[in-house]
N, C-alpha and C positions, 0 to 999 in steps of 0.2 A: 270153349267159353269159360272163363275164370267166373266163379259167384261166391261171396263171403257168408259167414254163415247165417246172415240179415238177408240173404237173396239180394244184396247191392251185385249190379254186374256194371261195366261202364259202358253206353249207349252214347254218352252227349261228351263231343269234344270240346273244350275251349282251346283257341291256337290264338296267342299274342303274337303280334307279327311286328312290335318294337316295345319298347317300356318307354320311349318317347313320347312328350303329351304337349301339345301346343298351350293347354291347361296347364293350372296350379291349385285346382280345386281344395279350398279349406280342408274339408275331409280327406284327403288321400299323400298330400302332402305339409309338414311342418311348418315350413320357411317358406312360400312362393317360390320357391326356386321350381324352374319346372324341368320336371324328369327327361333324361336322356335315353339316347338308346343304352343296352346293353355290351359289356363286353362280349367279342365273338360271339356276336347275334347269327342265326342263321341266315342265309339267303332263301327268297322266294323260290327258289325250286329244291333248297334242301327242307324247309317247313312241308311243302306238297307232298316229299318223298315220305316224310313222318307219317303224315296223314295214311299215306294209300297204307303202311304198313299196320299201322294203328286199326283201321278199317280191316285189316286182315288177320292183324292175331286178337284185337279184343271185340268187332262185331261191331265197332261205331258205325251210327246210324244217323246220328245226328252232329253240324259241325257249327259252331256259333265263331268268327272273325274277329277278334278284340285285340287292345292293347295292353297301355300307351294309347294312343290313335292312331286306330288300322289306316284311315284314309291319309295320314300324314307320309307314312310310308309308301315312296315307290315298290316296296313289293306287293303289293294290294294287287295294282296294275295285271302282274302273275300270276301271284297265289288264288285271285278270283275266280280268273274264268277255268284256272286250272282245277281246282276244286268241285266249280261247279257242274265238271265232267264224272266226279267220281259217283262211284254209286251209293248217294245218300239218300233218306228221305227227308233231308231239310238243311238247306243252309241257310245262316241270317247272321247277319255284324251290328256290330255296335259299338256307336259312334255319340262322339259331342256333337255329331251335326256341321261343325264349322266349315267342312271342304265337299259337303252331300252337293250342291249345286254344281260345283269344279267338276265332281264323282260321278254327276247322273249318267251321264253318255255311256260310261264303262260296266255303268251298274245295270243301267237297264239293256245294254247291249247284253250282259252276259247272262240277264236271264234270273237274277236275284228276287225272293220275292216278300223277303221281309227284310226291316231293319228296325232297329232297337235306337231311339234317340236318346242320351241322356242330359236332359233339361228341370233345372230346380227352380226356377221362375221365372215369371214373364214380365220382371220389372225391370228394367236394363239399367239400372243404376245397380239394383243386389244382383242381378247375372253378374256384372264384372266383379263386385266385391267374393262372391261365392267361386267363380269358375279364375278370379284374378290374370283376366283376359277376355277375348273373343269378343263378338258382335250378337247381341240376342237379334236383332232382326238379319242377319244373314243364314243365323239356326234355323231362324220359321220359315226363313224365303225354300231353304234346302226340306224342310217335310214339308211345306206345300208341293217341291217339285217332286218331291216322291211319292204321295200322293196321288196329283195328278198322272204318273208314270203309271199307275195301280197297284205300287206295292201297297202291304200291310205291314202300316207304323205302328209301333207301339213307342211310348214314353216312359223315361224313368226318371223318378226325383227321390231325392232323398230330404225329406223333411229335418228340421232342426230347429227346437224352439228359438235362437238368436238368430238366426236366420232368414227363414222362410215359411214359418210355420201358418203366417198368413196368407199363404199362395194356396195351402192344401182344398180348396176347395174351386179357387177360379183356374188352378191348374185344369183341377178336373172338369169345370165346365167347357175351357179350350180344347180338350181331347172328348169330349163326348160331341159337341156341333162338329166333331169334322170325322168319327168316327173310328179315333183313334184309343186304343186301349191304353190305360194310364196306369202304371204300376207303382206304388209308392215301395220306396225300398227301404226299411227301416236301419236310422246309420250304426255299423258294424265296427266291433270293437275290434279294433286290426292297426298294421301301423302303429304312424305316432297316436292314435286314442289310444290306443292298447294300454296303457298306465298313464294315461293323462285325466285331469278333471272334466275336459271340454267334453269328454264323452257323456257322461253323468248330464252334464248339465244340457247339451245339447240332442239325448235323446229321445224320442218321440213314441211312444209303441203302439200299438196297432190298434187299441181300445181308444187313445185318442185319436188317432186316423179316422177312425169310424163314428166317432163322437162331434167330431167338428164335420165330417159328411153326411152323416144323420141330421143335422141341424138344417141342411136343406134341400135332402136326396132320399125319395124312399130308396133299398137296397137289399137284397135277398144272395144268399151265398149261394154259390152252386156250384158244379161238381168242375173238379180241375183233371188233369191226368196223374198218374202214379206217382208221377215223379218230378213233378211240377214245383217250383219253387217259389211260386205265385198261388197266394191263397185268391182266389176268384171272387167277384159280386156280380149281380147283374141290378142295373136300374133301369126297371120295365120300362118299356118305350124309350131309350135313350143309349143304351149301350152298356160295357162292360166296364170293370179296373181291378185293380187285385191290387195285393200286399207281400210283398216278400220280405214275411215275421222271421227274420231269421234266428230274434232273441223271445220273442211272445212266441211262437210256435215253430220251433225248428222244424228241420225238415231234412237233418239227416238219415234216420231211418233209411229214406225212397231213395238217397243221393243216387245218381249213377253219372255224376261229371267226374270228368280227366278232364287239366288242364297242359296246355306244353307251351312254356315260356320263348319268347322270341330265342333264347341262346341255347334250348336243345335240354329244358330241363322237365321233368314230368311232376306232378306234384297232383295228386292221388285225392289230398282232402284241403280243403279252404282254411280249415282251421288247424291247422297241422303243418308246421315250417319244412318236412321231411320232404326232400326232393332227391329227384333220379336222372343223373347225366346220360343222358342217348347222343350224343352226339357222333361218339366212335359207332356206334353201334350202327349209325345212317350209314357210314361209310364200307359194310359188310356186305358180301353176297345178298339177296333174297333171304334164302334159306336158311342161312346163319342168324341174318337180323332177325328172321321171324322165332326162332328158337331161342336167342339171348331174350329179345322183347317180352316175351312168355312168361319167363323170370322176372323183370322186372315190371310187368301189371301186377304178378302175383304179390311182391310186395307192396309197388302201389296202391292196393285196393286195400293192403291190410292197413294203410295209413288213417282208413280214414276213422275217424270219429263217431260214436254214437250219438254227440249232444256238442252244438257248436259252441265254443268256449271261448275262442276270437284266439289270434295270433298277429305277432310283428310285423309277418309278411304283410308289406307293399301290393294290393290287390293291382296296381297298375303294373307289376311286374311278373304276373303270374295269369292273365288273360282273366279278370273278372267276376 
């Protein structure tokens, strides 16, 4: 087991299985233009082979399925239920929701038992100005069908004063009546924000998040896990939500994700453009791979950061 001298080890995989996005989300992209795949993307049984290796020289325990949009990608189909054979204790994807309904049959066939929606409101005129596509009532019709299936949804929005900043509350009333966890995710200076003004001006931090949900929710913090990237609440008799303050209260400290981009690349910290090509390395013995791989966690993990800063990198092209 590799550990830094913070006691970060890596536990939680993220695996991008395209940087393709049916979306053009304001936040994530510049222009509306929407993201493609990758050059020399890997294939669904060369992502799985990363996985089992990953699971064997750094102790992943945890595997979260993201993009681009996983469900856009035929290798979903694969990568899923093969996944879901390994020995993890938790798999879960996340998804815009757009293709959940198309998904269900595969998803609840293989036995999946959470998914992560990401939904910024439920007004379907500013869904399409924000997401610059998709259908809001085909998203809802797909977490009701997951839902009803019995997974556990959770939702994410990312709040933005020009945006949607008047959603922040009746978001959360729709995820409290149906018992789904709502995570507000405060927007991340990365990409084109990264030196843009829209950042600044479109920020939201966690003190108004809680200011505009005080105004008609009692709410009490309470305890999240180590490494949780969600600061937690509970509102008695109603259910949970949390905050992922990545700029009001980082959380690098506890980090323990590894990301591996759809084209075979590892990248160690969110805030940090430094990445590591595995790609030759899939194509080695066992034993070999697991020996080169050993070397390159050990510099991945020194990537990461004490305090999140935000970087260039395209969070659509690095698993989220």
């Amino acid at each position: 087991m590799i550990v830094d001298a913070q006691g970060r080890r890596f536990r939680n995989l993220r695996v991008s299985l395209t940087a393709a996005c049916n979306y053009a989300c304001t936040y994530c992209v510049p222009d509306g233009k929407r993201l493609q795949a990758a050059e020399r993307e890997l294939s669904g049984e060369g992502l799985v082979r990363a996985v089992r290796l990953l699971i064997a020289a750094a102790g992943i325990e945890k595997l979260r399925i993201t993009g681009g949009e996983p469900l856009l990608s035929p290798k979903f189909d694969v990568f899923l239920p093969a996944v879901m054979a390994l020995p993890l204790t938790d798999v879960a994807v996340t998804t815009n929701g757009q293709f959940l309904l198309r998904k269900a049959p595969l998803i609840v066939e293989a036995g999946l038992k959470r998914v992560n929606v990401s939904l910024d409101t439920l007004d379907a005129d500013r869904f399409r100005h924000i997401a610059r596509s998709g259908d809001l009532a085909t998203v809802l019709a797909g977490i009701d069908a997951m839902l009803e299936a019995g997974l556990k949804v959770k939702v994410n929005m990312v709040p933005m004063r020009t945006a949607n900043a008047d959603q922040i509350v009746p978001m959360l009333d729709y995820c409290l009546d149906r018992g789904i966890e709502l995570r507000y995710i405060e927007l991340m200076n990365m990409g084109h924000l990264k030196f843009d003004a829209r950042y600044e001006r479109d920020f939201i931090g966690m003190d108004d998040i809680l200011g505009a949900i005080g105004e008609c929710y009692e709410f009490t913090r309470t305890d999240a896990p180590y490494d949780s990237t969600s600061i937690r609440y509970r509102v008695p008799g109603r259910g949970h939500f949390g905050i992922i303050a990545n700029e009001s209260e980082p959380f690098c400290s506890s980090c323990t994700r590894l990301r591996l981009s759809s084209n075979g690349l590892l990248y160690g910290c969110l805030s940090n453009a430094r990445h590591h090509d595995i790609r030759d390395l899939l194509e080695a013995p066992e034993h070999l791979a697991l020996m080169r791989l050993q070397s390159v966690l050990t510099r991945a993990l020194g990537d990461k950061q004490s305090v999140f800063t935000g970087e260039v990198t395209v969070m659509k092209f690095i698993g989220g």
